[in-house]
The first five atom37 places (N, CA, C, CB, O) and aatype in JSON, in Angstrom:
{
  "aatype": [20, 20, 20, 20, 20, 20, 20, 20, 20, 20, 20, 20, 20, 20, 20, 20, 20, 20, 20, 20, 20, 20, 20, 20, 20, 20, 20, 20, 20, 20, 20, 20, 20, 20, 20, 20, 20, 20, 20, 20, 20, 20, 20, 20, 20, 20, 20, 20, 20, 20, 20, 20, 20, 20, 20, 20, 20, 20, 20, 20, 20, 20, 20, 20, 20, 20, 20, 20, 20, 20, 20, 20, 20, 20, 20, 20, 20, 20, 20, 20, 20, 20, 20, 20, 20, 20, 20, 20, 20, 20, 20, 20, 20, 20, 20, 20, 20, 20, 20, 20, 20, 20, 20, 20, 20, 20, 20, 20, 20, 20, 20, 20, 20, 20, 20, 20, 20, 20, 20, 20, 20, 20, 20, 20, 20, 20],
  "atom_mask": [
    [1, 1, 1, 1, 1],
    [1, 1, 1, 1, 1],
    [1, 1, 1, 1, 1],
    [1, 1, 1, 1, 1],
    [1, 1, 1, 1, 1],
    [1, 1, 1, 1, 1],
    [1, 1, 1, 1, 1],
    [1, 1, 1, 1, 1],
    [1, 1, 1, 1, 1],
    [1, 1, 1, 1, 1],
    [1, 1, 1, 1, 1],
    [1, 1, 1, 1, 1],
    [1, 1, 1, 1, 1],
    [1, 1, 1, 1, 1],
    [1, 1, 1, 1, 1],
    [1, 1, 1, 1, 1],
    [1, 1, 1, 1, 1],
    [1, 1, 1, 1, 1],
    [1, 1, 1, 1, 1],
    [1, 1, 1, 1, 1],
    [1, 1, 1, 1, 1],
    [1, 1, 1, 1, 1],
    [1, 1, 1, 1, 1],
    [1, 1, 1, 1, 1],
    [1, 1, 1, 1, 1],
    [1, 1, 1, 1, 1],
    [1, 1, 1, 1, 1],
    [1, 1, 1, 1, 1],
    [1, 1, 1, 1, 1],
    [1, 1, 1, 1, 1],
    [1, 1, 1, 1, 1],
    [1, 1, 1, 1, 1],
    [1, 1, 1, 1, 1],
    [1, 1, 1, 1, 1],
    [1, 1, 1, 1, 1],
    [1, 1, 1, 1, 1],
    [1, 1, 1, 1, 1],
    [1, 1, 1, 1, 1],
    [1, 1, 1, 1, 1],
    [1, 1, 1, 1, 1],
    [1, 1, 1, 1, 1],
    [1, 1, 1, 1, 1],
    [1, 1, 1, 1, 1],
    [1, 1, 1, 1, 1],
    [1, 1, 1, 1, 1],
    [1, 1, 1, 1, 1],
    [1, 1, 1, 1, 1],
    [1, 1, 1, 1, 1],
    [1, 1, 1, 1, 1],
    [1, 1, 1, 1, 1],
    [1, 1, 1, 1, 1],
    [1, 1, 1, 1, 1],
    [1, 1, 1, 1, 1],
    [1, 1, 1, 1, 1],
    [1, 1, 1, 1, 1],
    [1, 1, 1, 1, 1],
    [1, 1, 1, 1, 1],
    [1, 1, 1, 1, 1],
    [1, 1, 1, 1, 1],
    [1, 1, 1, 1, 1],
    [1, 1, 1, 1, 1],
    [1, 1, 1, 1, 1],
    [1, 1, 1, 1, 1],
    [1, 1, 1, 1, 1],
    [1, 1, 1, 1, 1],
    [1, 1, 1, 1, 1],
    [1, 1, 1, 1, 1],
    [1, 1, 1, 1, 1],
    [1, 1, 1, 1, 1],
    [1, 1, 1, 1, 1],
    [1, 1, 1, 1, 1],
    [1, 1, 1, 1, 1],
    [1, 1, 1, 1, 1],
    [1, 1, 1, 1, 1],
    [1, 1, 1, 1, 1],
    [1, 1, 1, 1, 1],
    [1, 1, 1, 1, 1],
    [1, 1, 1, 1, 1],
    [1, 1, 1, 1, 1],
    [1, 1, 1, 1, 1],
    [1, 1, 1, 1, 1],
    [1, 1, 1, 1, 1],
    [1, 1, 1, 1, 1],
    [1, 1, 1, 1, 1],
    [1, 1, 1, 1, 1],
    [1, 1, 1, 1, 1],
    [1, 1, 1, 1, 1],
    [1, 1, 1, 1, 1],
    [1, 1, 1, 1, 1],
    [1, 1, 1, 1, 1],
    [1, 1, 1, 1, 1],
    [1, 1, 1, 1, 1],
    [1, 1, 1, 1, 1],
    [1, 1, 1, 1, 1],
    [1, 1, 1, 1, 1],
    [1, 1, 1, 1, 1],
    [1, 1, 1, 1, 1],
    [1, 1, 1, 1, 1],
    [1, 1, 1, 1, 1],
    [1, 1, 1, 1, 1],
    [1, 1, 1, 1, 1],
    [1, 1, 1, 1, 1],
    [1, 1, 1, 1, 1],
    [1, 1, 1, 1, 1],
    [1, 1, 1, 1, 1],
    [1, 1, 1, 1, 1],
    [1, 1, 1, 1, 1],
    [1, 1, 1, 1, 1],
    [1, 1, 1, 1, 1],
    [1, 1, 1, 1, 1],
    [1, 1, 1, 1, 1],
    [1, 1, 1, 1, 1],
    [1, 1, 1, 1, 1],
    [1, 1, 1, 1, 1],
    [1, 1, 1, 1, 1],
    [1, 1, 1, 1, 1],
    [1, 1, 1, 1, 1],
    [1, 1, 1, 1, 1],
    [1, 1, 1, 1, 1],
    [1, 1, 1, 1, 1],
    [1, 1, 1, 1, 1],
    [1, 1, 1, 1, 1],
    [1, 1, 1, 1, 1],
    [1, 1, 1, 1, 1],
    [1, 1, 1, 1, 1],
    [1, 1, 1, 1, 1]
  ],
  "atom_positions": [
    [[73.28, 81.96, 117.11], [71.97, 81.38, 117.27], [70.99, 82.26, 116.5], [71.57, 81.24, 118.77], [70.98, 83.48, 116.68]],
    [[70.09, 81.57, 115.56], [69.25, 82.36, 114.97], [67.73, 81.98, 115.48], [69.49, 82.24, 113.48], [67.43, 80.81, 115.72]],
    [[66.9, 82.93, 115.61], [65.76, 82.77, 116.01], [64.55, 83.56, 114.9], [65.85, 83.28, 117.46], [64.36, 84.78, 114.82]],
    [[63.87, 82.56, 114.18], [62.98, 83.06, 112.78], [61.08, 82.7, 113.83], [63.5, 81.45, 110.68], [60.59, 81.86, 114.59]],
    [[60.65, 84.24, 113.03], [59.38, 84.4, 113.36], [58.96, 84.56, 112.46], [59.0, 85.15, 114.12], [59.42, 85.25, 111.54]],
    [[57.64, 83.78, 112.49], [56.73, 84.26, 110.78], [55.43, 84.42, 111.23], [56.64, 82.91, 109.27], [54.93, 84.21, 112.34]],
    [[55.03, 84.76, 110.31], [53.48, 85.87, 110.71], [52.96, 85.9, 109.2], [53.86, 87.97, 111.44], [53.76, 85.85, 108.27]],
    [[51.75, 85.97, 109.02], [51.1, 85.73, 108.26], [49.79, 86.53, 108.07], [51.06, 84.65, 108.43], [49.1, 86.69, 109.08]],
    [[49.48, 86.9, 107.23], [47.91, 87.97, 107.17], [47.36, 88.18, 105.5], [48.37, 89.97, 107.9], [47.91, 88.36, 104.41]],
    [[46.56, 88.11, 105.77], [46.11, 88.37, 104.28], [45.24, 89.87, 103.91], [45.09, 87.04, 103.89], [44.4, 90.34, 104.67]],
    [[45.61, 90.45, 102.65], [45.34, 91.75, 102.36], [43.86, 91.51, 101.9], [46.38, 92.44, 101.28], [43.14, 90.51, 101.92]],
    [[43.68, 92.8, 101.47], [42.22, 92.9, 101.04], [41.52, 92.44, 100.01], [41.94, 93.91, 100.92], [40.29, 92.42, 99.94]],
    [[42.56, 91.92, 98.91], [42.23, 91.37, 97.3], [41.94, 89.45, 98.11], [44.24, 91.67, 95.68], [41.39, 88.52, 97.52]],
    [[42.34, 89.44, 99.11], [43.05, 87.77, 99.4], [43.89, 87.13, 99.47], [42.96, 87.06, 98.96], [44.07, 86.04, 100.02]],
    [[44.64, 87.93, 98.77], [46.69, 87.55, 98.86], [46.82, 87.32, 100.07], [48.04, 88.88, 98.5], [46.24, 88.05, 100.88]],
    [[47.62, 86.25, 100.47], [48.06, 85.81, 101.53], [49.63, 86.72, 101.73], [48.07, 84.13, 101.39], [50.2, 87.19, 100.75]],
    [[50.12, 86.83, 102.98], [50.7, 88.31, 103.2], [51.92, 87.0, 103.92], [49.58, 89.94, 104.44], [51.5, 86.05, 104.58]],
    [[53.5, 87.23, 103.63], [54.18, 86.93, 104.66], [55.23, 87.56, 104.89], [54.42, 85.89, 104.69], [56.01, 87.94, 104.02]],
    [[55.39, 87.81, 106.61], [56.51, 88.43, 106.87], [57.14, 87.38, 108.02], [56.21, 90.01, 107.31], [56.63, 86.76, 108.95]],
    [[58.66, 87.5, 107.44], [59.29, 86.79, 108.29], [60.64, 87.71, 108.91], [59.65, 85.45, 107.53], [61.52, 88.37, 108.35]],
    [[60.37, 87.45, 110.15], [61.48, 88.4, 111.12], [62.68, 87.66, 111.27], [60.97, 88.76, 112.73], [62.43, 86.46, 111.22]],
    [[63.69, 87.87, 111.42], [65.16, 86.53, 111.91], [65.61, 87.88, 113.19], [67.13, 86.01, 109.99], [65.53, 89.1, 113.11]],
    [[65.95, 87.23, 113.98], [67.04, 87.68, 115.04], [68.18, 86.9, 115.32], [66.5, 87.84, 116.27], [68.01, 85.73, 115.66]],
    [[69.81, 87.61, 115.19], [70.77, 86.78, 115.43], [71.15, 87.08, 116.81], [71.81, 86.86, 114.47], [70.94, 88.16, 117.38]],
    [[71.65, 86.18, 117.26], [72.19, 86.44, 118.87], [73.54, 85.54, 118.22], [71.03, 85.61, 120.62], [73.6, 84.62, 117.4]],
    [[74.6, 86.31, 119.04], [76.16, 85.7, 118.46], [76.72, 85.89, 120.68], [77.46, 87.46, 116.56], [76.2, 86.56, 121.57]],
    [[77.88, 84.96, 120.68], [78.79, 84.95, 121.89], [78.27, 83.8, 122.7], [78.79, 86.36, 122.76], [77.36, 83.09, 122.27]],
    [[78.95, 83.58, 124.09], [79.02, 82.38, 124.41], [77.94, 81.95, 125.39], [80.23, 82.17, 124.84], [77.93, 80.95, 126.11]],
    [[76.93, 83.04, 125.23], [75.98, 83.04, 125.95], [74.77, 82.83, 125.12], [76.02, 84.11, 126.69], [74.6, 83.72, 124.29]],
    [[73.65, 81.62, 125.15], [72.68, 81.43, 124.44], [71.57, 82.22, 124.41], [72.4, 80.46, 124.61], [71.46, 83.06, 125.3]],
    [[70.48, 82.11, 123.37], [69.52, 82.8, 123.7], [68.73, 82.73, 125.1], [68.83, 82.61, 122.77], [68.38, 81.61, 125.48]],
    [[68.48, 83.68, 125.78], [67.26, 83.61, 126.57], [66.06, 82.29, 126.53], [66.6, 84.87, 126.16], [66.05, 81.49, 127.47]],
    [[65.63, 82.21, 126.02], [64.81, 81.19, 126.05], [65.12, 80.05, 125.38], [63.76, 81.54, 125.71], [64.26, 79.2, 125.15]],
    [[66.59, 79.93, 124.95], [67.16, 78.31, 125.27], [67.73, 78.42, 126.25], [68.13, 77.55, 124.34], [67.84, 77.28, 126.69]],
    [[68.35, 79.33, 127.13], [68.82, 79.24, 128.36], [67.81, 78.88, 129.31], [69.44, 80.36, 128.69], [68.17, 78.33, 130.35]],
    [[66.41, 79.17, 129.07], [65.18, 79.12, 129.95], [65.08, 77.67, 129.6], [63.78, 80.18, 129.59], [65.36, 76.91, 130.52]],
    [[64.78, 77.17, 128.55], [65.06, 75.63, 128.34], [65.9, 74.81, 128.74], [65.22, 75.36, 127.37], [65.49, 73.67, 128.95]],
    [[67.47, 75.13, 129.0], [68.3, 74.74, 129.92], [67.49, 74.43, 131.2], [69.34, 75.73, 130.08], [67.37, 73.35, 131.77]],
    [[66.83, 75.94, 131.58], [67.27, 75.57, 132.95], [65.54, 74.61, 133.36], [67.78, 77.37, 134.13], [64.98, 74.73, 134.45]],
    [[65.03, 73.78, 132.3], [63.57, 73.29, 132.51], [64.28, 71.41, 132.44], [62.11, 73.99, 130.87], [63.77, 70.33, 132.72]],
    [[65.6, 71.8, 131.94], [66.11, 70.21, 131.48], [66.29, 70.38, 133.12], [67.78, 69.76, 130.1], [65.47, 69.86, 133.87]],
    [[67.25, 71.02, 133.55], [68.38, 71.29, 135.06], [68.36, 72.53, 135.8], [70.0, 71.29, 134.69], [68.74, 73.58, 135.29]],
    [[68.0, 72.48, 136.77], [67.93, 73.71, 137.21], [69.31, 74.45, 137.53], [67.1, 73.64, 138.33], [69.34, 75.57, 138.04]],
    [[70.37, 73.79, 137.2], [71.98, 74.17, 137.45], [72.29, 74.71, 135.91], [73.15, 72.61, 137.98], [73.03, 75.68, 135.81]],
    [[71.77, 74.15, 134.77], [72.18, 74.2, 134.01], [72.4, 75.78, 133.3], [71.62, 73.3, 133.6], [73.22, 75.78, 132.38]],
    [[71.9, 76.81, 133.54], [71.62, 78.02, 133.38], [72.66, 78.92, 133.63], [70.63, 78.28, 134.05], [73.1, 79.81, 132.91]],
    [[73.1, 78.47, 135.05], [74.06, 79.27, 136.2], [75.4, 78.4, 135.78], [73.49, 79.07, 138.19], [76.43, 79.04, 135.97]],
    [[75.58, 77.16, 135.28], [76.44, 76.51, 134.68], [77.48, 77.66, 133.47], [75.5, 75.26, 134.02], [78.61, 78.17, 133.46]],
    [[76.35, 77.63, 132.63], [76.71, 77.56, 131.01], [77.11, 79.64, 131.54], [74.75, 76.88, 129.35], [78.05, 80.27, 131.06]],
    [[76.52, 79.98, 132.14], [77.04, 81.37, 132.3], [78.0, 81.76, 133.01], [76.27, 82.07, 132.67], [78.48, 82.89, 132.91]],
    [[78.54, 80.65, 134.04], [79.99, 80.43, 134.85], [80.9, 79.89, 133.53], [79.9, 79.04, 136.36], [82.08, 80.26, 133.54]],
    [[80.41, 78.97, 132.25], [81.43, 79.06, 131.46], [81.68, 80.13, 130.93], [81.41, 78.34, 130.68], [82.8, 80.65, 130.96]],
    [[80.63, 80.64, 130.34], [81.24, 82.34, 129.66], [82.16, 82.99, 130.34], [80.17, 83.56, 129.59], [83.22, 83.2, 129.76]],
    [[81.99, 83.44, 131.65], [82.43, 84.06, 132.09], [83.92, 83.43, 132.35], [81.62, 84.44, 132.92], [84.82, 84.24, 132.6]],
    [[84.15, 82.48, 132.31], [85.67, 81.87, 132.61], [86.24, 81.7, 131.21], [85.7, 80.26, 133.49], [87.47, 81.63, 131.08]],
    [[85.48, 81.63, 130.21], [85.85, 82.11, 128.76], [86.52, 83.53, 128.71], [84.51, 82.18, 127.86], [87.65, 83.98, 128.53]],
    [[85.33, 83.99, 128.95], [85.67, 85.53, 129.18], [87.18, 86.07, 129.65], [84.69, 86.0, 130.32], [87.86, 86.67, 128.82]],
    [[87.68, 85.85, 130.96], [88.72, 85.79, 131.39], [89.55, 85.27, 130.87], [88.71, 85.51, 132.2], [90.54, 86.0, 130.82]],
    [[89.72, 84.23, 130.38], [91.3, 83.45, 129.85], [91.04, 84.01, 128.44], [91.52, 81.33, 129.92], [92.04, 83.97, 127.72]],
    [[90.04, 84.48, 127.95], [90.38, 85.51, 126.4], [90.87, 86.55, 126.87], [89.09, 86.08, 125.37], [91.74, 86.85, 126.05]],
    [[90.87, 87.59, 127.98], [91.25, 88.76, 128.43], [92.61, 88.67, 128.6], [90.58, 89.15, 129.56], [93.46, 89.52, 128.33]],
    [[92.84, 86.99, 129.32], [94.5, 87.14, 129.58], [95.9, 86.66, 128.9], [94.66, 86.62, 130.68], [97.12, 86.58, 129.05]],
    [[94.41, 86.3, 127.73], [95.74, 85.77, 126.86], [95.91, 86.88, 125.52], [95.43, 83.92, 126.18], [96.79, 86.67, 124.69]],
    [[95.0, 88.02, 125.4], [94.98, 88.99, 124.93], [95.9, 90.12, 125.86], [93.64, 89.16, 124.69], [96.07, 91.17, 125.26]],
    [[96.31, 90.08, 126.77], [96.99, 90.7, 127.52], [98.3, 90.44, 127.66], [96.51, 90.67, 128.44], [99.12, 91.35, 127.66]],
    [[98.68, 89.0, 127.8], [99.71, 88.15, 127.11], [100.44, 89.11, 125.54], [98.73, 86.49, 126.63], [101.45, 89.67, 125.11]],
    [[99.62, 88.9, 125.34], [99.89, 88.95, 123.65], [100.6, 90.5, 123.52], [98.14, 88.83, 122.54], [101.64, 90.73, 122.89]],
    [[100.01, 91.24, 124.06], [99.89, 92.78, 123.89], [101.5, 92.84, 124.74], [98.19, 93.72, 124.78], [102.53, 93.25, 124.2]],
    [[101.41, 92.32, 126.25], [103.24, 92.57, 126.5], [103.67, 92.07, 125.73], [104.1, 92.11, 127.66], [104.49, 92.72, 125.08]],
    [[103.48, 91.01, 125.42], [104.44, 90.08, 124.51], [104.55, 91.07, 123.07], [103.62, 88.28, 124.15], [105.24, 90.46, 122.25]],
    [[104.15, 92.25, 122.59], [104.59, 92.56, 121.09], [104.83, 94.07, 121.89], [103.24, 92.34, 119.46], [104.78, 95.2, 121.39]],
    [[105.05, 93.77, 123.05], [105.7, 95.54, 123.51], [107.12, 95.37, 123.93], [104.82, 96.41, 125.07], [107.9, 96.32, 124.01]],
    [[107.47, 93.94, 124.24], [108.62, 93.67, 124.66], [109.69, 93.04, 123.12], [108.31, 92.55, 125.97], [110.92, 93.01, 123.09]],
    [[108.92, 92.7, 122.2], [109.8, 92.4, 120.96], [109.62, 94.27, 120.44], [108.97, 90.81, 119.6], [110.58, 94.61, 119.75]],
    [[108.98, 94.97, 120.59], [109.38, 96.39, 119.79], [110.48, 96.52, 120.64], [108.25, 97.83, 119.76], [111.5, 96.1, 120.1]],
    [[110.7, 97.07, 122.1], [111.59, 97.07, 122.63], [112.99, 96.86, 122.58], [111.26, 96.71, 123.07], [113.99, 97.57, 122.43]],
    [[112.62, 95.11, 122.84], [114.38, 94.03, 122.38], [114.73, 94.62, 120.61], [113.92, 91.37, 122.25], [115.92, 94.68, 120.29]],
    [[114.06, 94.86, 119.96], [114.27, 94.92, 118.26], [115.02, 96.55, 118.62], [112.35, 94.86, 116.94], [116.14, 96.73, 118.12]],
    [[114.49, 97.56, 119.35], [114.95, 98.84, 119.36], [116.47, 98.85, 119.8], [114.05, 99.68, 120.26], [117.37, 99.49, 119.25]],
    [[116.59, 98.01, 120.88], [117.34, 97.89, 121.55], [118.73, 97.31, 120.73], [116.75, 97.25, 122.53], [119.89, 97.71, 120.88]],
    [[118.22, 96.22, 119.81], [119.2, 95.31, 119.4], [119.84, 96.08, 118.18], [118.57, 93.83, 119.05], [121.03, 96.09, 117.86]],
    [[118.62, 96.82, 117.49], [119.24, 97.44, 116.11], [120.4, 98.72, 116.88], [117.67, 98.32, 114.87], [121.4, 99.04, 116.22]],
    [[120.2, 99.24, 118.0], [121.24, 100.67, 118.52], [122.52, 99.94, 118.61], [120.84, 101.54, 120.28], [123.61, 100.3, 118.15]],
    [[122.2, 98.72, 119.35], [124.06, 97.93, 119.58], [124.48, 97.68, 117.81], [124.04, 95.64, 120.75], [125.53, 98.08, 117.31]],
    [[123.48, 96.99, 117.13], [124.04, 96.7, 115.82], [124.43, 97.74, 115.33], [123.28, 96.12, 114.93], [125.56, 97.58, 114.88]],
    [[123.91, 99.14, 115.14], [124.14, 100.75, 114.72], [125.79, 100.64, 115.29], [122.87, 102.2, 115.74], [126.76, 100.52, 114.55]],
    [[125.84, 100.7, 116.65], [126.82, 101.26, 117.34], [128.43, 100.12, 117.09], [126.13, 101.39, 119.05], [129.6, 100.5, 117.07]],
    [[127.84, 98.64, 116.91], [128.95, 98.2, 116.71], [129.37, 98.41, 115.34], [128.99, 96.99, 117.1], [130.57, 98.33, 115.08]],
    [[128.57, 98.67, 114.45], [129.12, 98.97, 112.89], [129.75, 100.31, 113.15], [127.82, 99.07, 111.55], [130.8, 100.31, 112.5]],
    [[129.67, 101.09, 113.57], [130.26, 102.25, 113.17], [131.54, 102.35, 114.25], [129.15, 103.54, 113.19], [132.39, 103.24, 114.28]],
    [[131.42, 101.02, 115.24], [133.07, 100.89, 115.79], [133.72, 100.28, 115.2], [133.41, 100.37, 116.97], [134.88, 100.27, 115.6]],
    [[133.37, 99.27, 113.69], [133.84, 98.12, 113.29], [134.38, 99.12, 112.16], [132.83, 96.75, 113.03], [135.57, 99.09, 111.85]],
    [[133.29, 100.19, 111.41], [133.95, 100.98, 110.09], [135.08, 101.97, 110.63], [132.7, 101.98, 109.18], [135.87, 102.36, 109.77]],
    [[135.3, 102.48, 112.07], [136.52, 103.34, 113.09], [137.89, 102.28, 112.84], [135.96, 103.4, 115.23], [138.97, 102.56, 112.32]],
    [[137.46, 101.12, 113.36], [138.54, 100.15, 113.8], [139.34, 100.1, 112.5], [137.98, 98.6, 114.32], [140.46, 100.58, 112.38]],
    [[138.59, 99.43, 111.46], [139.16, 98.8, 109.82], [139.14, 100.08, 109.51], [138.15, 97.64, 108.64], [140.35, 100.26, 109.59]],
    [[138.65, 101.28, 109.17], [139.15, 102.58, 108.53], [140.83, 102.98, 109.34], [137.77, 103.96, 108.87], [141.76, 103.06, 108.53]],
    [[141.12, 103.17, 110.61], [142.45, 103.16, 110.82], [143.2, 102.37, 110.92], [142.71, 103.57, 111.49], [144.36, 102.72, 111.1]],
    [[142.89, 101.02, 110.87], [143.71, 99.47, 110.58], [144.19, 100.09, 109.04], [142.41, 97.6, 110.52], [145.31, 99.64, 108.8]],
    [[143.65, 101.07, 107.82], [143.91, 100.6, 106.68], [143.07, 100.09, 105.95], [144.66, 99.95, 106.74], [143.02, 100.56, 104.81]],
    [[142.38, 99.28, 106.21], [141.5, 98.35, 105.27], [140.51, 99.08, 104.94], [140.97, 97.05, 105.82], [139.71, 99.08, 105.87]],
    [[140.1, 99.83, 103.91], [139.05, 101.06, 103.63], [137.79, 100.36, 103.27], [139.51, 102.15, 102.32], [136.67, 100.59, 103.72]],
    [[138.36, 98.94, 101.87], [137.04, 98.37, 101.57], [136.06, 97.42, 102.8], [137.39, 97.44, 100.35], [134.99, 96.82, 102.78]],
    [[136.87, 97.64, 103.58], [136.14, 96.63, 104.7], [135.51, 98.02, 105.65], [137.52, 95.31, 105.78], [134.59, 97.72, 106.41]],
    [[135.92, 99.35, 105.64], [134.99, 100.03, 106.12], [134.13, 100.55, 105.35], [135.37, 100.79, 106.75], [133.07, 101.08, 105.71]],
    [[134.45, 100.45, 104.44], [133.29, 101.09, 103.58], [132.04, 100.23, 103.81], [133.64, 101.13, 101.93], [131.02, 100.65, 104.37]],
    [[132.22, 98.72, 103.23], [131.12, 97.67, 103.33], [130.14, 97.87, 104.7], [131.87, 96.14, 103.38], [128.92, 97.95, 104.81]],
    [[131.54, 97.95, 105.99], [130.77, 98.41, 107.28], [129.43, 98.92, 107.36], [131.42, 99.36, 107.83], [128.35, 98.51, 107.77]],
    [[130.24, 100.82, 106.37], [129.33, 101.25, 106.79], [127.97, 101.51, 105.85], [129.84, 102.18, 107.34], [126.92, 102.15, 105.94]],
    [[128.82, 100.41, 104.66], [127.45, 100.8, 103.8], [126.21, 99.58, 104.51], [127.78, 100.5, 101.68], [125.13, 99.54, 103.92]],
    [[126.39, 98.78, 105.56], [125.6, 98.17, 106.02], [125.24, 98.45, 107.19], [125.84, 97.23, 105.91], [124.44, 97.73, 107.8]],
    [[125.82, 99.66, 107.78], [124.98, 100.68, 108.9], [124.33, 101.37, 108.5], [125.53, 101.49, 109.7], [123.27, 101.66, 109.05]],
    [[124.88, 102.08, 107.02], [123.34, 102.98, 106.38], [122.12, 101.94, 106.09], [123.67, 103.86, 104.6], [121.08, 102.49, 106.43]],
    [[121.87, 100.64, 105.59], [121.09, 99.69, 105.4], [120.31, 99.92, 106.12], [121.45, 98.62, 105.45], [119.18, 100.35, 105.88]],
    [[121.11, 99.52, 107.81], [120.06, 98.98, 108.9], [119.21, 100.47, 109.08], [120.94, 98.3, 110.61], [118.0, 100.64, 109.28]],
    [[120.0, 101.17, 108.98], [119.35, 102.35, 109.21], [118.27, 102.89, 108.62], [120.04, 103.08, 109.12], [117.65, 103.62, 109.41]],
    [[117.78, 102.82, 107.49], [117.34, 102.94, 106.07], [116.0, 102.05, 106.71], [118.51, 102.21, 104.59], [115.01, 102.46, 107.31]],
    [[116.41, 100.73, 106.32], [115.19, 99.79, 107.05], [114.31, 99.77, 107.83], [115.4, 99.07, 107.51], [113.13, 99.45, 107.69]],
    [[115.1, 100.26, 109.04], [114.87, 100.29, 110.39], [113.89, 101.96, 110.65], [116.57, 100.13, 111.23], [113.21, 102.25, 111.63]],
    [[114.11, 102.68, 109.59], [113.08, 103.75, 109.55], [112.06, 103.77, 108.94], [113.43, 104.68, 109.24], [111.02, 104.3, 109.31]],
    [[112.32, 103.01, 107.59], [110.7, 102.41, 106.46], [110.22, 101.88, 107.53], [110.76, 101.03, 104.92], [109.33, 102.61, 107.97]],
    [[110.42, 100.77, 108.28], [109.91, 99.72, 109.0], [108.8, 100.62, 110.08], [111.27, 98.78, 109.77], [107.59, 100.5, 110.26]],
    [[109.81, 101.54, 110.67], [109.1, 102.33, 111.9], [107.83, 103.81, 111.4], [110.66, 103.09, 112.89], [107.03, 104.51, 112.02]],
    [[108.36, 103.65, 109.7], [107.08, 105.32, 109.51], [106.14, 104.27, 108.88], [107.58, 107.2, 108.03], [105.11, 104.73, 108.4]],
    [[106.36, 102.47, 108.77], [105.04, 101.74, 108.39], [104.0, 101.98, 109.04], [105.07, 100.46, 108.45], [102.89, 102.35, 108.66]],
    [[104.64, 101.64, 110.68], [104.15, 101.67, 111.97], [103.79, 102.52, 112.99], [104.68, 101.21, 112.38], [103.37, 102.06, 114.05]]
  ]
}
């Protein structure tokens, strides 16, 4: 909501003088004196529109709160999931390294160094 004041004066030659003021008011709450205008339409209307903010208010708090477990529990599950993936590659490059099959441990473990590799760029991003 913007609210413009102008004012006017003239200097000493005769020049006409103008200054114009702006004030912004931003959020879900109106200016003061359109809220005072509200409440000249309704006398509810005042205590209304500030019971909406405030219930605005709240369901932004809780869905911002939402959000915040919600990206503490995917770091978590992701920590969690890359240690089993770590741990089963390097039982899978054990298993096929004494089965014999070397190129199949090697691949193993050249894709446990990967995750590994990744999984640390990823975490000194962060």
């Amino acid at each position: 909501m913007t609210k413009n004041e102008k004012a006017s004066a003239t200097d000493k030659a005769g020049v006409a003088l103008y200054q114009e003021k702006q004030v912004v008011f931003e959020g879900a709450i109106p200016h003061p004196d359109i809220l005072k205008g509200y409440g000249e339409i309704d006398k509810s209307y005042p205590e209304r529109i500030i019971k909406l903010a405030e219930n605005h208010a709240k369901t932004e708090d809780a869905s911002q709160s939402a959000l915040v477990k919600g990206n503490i529990i995917s770091v978590i599950l992701g920590q969690i999931l890359s240690f089993i993936f770590g741990i089963a590659g390097i039982g899978a490059t054990i298993y096929l390294g004494l089965k014999g099959n070397t190129a199949g441990a090697i691949a193993t473990s050249i894709a446990v160094i990967v995750q590994v590799v990744v999984s640390a760029i990823v975490n000194k991003k962060n």
